[in-house]
C-alpha positions as CSV (number, residue, x, y, z in Angstrom):
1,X,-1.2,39.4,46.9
2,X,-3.5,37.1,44.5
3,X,-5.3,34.4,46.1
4,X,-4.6,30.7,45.1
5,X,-7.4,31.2,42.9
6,X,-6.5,33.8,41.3
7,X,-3.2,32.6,40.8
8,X,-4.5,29.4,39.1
9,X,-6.2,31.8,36.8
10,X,-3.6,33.6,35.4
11,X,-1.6,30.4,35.1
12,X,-4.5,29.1,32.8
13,X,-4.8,32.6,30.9
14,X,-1.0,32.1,30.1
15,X,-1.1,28.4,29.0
16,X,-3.5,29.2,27.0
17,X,-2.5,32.2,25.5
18,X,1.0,29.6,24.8
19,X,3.0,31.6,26.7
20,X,4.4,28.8,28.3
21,X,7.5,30.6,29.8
22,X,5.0,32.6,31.8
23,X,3.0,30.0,33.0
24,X,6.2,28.5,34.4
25,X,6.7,31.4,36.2
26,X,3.6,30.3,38.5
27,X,5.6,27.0,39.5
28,X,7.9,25.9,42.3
29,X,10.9,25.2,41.1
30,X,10.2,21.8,41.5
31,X,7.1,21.5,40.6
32,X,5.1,18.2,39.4
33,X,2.6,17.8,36.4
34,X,1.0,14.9,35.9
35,X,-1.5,14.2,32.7
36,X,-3.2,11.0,34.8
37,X,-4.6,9.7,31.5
38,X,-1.0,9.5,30.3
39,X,1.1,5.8,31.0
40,X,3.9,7.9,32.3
41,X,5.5,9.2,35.7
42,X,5.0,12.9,36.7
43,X,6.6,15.6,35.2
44,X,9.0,17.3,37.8
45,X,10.8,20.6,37.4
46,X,10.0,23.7,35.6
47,X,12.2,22.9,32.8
48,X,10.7,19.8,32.5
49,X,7.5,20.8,32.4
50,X,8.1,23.7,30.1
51,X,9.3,21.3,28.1
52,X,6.3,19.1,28.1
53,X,4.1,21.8,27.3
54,X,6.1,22.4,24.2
55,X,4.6,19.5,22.4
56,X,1.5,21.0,22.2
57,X,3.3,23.5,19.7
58,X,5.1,20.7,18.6
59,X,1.3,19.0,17.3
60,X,0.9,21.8,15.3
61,X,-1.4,23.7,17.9
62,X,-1.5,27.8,17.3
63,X,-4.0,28.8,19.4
64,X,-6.2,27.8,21.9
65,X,-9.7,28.7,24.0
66,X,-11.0,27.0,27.2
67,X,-13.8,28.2,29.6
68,X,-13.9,27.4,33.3
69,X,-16.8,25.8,34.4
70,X,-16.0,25.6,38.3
71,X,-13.1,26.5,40.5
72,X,-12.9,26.0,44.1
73,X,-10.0,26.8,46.6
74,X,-9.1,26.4,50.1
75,X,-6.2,25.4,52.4
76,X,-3.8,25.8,49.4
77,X,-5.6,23.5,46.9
78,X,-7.2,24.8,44.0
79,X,-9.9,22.6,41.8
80,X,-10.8,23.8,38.4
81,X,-13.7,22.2,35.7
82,X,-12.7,23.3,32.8
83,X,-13.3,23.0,28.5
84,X,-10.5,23.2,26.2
85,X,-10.5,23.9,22.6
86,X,-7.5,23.0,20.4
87,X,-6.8,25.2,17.3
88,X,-4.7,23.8,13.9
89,X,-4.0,25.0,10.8
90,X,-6.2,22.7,9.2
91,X,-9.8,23.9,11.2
92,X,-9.5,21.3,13.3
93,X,-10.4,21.9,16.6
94,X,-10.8,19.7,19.3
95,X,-12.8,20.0,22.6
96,X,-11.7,18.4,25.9
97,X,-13.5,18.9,29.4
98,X,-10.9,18.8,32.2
99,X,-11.0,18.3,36.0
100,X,-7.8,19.2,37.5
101,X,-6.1,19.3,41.2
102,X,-3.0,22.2,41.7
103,X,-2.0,22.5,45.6
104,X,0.1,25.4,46.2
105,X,3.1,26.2,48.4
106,X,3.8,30.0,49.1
107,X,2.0,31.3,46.6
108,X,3.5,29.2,43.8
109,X,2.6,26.3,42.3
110,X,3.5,22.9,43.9
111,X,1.4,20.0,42.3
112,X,-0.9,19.9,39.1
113,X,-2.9,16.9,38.1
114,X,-5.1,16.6,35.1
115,X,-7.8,14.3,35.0
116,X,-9.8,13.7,31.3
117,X,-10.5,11.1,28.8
118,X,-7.9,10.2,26.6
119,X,-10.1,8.8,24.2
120,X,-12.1,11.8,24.2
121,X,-9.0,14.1,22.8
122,X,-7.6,11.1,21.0
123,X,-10.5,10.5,18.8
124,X,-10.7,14.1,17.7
125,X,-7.3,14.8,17.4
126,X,-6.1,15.9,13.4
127,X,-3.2,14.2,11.8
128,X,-1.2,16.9,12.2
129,X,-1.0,16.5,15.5
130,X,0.0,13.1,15.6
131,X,2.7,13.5,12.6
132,X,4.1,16.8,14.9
133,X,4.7,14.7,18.1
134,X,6.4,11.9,15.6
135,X,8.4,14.7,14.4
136,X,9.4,15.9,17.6
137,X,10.3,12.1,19.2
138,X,12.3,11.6,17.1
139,X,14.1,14.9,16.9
140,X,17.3,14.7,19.1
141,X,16.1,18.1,20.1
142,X,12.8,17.1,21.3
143,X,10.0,19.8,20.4
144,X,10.8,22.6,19.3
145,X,8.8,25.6,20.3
């Protein structure tokens, strides 16, 4: 049996290798993601968040790389430092560092919370990526993977 660690880990190795329907797999089935920076309410469900994590394809990202700085678990609460790197068509390639809470339940995942600077991301995000999430708003699909 992985540790909660260890499960966070492999969840990470799976978002960021895009394969988002594994990373679901590490959820409860209802499950709650919450990108603080964002004005909206938490994500809840593994539909819902598979879905959420769909716009990153939907911005035109095809690959990405992140390092973990720090991670630190006990009493079913995993905390991870972390650097993401954003890959487009165009070169660009954004950085982010990320500070995130997950709590577990059972061995799955219960509760994720990202904290990071909006502006940081924002300000180095390509067009692309902005003209892709347009794209799939106003699709009556929503973003299509």
């Amino acid at each position: 049996m992985l540790s909660d660690t260890e499960i966070v880990e492999a969840f990470f190795e799976a978002i960021y290798r895009l394969d988002f329907d594994a990373a679901v797999e590490f959820l409860t089935e209802d499950a709650s993601y919450h990108d603080l920076p964002l004005p909206t309410d938490p994500t809840v469900g593994k539909d819902a968040i598979r879905h959420k994590l769909d716009f990153m394809i939907a911005g035109g990202v095809t690959g990405m790389d992140y390092a973990i700085r720090h991670i630190l678990g006990g009493d079913d609460t995993v905390l991870v430092e972390r650097t993401e790197t954003w890959h487009f068509p165009s070169g660009a390639a954004p950085t982010l560092r990320v500070m995130c809470a997950i709590e577990l339940d059972d061995g799955k995942i219960a509760a994720w919370r990202e904290y990071w600077n909006g502006e940081e991301l924002m300000s180095q995000m390509p067009p692309e990526f902005f003209e892709g999430i347009e794209r799939a708003t106003t699709s009556s699909d929503g973003p299509q993977a």
